[in-house]
N, C-alpha and C positions, 0 to 999 in steps of 0.2 A: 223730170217725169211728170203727166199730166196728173190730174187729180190728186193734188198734192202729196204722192208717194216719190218717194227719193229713189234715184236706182240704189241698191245692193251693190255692195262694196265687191271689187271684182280682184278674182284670186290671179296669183303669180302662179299658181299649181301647174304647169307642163304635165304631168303623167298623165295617163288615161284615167277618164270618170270612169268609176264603177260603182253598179248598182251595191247597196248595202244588203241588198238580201227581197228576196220576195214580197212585192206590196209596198213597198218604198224606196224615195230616195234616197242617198248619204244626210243624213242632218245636216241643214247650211251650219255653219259657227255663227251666222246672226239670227238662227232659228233654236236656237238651244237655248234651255229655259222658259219657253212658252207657257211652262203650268202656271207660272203666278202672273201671269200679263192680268189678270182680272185685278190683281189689289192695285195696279196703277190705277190713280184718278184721270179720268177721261182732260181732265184742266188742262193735263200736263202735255196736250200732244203737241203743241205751240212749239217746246221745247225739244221734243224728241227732234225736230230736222237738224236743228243745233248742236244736239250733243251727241245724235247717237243712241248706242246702249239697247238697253232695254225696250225705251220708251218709243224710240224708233222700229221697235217691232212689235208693237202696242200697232201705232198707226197703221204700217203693213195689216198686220193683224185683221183691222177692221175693214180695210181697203177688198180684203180677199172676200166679205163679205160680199161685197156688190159686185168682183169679178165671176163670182161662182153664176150668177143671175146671167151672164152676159151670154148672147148668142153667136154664133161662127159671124154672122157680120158686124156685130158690133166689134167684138176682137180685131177684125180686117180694119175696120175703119179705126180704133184706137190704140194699137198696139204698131206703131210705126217704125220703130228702133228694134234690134237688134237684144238691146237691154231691157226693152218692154213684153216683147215677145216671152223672153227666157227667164222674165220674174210672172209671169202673167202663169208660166208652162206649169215653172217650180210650185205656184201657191197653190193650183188645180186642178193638175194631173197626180196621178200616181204611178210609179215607173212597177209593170206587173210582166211578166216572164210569158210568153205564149202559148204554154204549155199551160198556164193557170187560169189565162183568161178563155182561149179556144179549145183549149184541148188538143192544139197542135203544135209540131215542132215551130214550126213559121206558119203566120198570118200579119201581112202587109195591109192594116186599116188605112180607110181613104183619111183625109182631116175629117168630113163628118160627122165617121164613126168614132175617131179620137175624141172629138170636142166631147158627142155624145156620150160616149161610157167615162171620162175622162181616165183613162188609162192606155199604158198601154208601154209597149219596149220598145228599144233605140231608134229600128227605124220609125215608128209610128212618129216618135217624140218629133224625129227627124223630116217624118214627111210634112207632118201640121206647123212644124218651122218653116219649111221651106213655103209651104203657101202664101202661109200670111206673110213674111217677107218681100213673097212674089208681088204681092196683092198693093202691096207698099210701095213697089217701085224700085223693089233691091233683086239683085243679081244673085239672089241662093242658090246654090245648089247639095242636094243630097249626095251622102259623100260616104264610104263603105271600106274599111282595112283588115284585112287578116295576118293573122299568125298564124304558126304550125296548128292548132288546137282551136282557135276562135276567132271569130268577126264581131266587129263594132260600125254602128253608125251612126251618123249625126250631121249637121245645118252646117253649109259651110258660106260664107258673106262676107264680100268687100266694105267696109266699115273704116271710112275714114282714109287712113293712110294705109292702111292693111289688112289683109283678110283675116279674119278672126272664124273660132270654133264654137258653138254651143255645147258648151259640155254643162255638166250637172250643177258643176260649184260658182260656175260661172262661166264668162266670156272669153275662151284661151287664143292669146294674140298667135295668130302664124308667122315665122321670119320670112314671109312674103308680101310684097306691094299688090295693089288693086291691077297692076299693068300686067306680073309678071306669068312667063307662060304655062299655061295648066297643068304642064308636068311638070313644074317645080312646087306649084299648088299642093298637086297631088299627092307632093313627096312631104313637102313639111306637114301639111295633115296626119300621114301617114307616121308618123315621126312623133306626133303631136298623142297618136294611141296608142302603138306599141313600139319606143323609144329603142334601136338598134334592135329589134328580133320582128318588123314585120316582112310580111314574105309577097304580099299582093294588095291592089286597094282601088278603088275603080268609083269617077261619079255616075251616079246611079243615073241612068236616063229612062229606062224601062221598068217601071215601076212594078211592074206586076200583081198590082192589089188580090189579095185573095187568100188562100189558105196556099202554104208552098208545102211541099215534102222537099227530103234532100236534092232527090232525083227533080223534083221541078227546080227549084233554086238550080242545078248545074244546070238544067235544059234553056234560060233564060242568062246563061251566062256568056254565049258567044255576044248577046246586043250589050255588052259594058265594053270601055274600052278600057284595059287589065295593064296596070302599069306595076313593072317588075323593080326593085328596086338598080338593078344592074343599068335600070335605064331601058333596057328593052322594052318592045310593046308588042300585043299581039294576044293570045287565047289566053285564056286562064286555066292555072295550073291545074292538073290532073291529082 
């Protein structure tokens, strides 16, 4: 990673991220412990790339200092990776409920407005992913699954050998290649956030930026293309 920050250790965790609760993210496992980062001596960050620990979040630590300064283009132009993007998201954003920020069930912010308030839920987190991505020269796409009760969303990107997930804790590998066809995409994503009990899940093409109600979200439903787990395709369920 540029500026001498190391990527963040990247989890095996398959389930679905979820938020930890209102105004924040789950605690990373390399962000815990943050209150004594002040008694490490500054000497020591030479060694934090080496060992780890602590000390290696000493250096993060300070790094977050100079990304909080940064502007929607600077981010575009520095944040090239997949894994630069999603430590850049974790150190600066705060994951906040729509309800708390707008006062409405759903409101779909542009990256802008993300960068600007730095907050915001899944798909915000998702659509300011998928720009800078874009912006990069990667193939993201915004990606959306439900269960009987709930929907999640989030960045989905060919990375390498295979498409991977932005989730919270990290970068969650999908068991599909960069070649393979979008409805099997669709499915291990889907799989990737509600593990045998999702019911629908669809890449987002029509963004809709703006405040939604229920009745808008279903009125903007026929422009997704709605992939059933049966394999079928076609409207989204009633």
């Amino acid at each position: 990673m540029a500026d001498g920050v190391e990527n963040p250790p990247r989890s095996d965790d398959r389930s679905r991220d979820e938020p930890a609760g209102r105004g924040s993210l789950p605690t990373l496992a390399y962000d815990q412990g943050r209150a004594d980062l002040g008694s490490v001596p500054l000497t020591e960050l030479g060694r934090a790339r080496r060992t780890g620990g602590v000390l290696w979040r000493v250096e993060r630590y300070l790094a977050s200092h100079r990304w909080h300064g940064w502007s929607l283009a600077t981010v575009e132009r520095r944040c090239r990776s997949p894994h630069r993007v999603l430590d850049y998201m974790q150190t600066c954003f705060e994951y906040v409920h729509d309800q708390v920020l707008h006062g409405v069930e759903e409101f779909w912010q542009t990256p802008e407005q993300t960068h600007a308030l730095r907050q915001g839920d899944c798909e915000d987190w998702a659509l300011y992913a998928c720009h800078v991505l874009r912006r990069a020269g990667h193939g993201a796409r915004v990606f959306a699954a439900f269960d009987r009760n709930e929907g999640h969303a989030s960045c989905l990107v060919p990375w390498k050998k295979q498409w991977v997930r932005l989730g919270t804790r990290g970068l969650i590998e999908l068991d599909v290649g960069p070649t393979s066809a979008e409805v099997e995409v669709a499915r291990a994503a889907a799989e990737s956030f509600y593990p045998g009990r999702w019911e629908c899940c669809s890449f987002v093409e029509e963004f809709g930026l703006g405040p939604l109600s229920r009745l808008g979200t279903r009125a903007l439903e026929p422009r997704y293309q709605w992939i059933l787990p049966s394999g079928s395709e076609g409207g989204a369920p009633g």
